[in-house]
N, C-alpha and C positions, 0 to 999 in steps of 0.2 A: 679564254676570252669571255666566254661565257658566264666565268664566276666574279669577275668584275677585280679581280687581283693587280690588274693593270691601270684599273682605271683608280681605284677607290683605295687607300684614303687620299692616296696625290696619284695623280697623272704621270705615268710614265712613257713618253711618247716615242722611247727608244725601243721600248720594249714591245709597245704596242705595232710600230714598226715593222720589227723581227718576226712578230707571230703573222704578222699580215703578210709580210714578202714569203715566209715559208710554208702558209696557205695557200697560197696566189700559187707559188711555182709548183707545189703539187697538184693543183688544177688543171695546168698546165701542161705538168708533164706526165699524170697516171691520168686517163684517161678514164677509169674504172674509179677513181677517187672523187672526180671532177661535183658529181651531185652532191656530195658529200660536203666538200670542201664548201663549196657554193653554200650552204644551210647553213654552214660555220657560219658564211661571213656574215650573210642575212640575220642569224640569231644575235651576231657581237654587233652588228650596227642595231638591230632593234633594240637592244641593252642599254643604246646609250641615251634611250627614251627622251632625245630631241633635248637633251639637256644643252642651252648654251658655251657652257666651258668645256664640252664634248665632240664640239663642233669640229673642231681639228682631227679628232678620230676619225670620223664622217667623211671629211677631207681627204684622209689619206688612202681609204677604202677605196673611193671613186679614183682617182691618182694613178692607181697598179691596175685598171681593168687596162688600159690600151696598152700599155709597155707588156703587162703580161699575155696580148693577145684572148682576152675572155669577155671585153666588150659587145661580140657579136657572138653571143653562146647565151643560152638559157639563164645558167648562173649568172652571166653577168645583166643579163635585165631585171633577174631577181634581187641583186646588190643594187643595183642604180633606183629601181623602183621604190626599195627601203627607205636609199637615203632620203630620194625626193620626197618622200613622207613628211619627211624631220627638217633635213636639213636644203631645203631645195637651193642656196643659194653657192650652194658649194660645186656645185653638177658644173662642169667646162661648157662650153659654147661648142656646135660644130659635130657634137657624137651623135646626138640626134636632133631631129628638127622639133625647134623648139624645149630642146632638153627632156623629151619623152619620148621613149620607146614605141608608145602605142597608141602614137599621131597616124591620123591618117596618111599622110605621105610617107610612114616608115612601113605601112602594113605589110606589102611583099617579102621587102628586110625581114622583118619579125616573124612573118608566116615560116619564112624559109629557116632564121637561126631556129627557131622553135621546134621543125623536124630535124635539128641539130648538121645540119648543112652547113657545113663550118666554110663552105667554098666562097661563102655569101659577100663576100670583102675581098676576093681575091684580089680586084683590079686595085685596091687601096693599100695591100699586103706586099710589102719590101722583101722579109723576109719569108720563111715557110708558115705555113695554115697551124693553125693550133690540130693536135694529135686527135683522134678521134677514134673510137671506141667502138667497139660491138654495136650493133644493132640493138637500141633497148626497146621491148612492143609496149615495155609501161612507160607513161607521161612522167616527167620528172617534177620534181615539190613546185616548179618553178610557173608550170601550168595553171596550177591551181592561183598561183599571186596574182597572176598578169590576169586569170578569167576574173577572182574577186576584185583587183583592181576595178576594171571595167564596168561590175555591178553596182561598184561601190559611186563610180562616176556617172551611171543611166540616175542610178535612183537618185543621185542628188540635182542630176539635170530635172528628174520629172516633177521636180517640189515647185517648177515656178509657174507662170500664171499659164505660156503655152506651153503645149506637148513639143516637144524634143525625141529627134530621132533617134533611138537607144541605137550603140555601138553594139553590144553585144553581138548581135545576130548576125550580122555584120563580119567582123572577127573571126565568126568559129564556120562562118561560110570559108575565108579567107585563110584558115589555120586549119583547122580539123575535118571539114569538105573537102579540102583539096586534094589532103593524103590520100584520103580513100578514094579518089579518083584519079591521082597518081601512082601508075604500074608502078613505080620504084615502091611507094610506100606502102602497096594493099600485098596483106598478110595472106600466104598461099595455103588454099585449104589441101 
């Protein structure tokens, strides 16, 4: 995906497809792959560097997070965030409020997929919970998006005439304070 063999010199949307559905399911189903996979998809939709006649690629990325269950997992706000870069107008209605992950009315949501509490959807979950994994104590590449994100949105809040409350602090009271104040998630000496 990476090497753009799919996309460049023509567009193959079958193929890109295939690579995508066979990402997505081992996300889904190695648990230990999951981070993994997730950079894949992030690096092939970053690839398509917002180009207009790529735009269907973009499309399809966002498409597989709810059917394959990884809309509410780390990886999938690292995908959805990409696209929203590029291609925001391809994001569905209804995933998150406002088509972003790290609206304030999603914070709990996001606090809680982000300690990878895959439980976070259960009452909206038909079927069984996406697979889950070992306990990892390192942050996954996924931390790092959703915190630049967020910086990247104080500093262009604070270019206007009044000061604007930065989210930042906010956030990592509500994501990375919590854990350490939650017995499940404080590391035993």
């Amino acid at each position: 995906m990476q090497s753009t063999i799919v996309t460049e010199p023509e567009l193959s949307m079958e193929c890109w497809n295939q690579l995508l559905d066979h990402i997505y399911g081992m996300a889904r189903d190695i648990p230990w792959l999951r981070e993994e996979c997730g950079l894949v998809l992030v690096e092939a939709v970053k690839s398509l560097k917002g180009q207009p006649q790529l735009q269907q690629c973009a499309e399809e990325a966002i498409k597989r997070l709810t059917p394959f269950k990884l809309v509410s997992t780390p990886q999938g706000v690292a995908v959805w965030l990409t696209v929203r870069a590029s291609y925001e107008t391809v994001l569905p209605d209804g995933v998150w409020h406002h088509k972003d992950p790290l609206s304030k009315k999603e914070r709990s949501r996001l606090a809680k997929l982000m300690k990878e509490d895959f439980h976070v959807d259960s009452e909206n979950a038909k079927d069984e919970t996406i697979k889950s994994a070992a306990a990892n104590p390192n942050p996954t590449f996924a931390w790092g998006l959703v915190f630049s994100e967020v910086l990247r949105r104080d500093e262009s809040k604070g270019k206007g005439e009044e000061p604007v409350k930065a989210e930042f602090p906010q956030l990592w009271i509500d994501i990375v304070d919590s854990m350490s104040t939650n017995p499940v998630h404080r590391r035993k000496d």
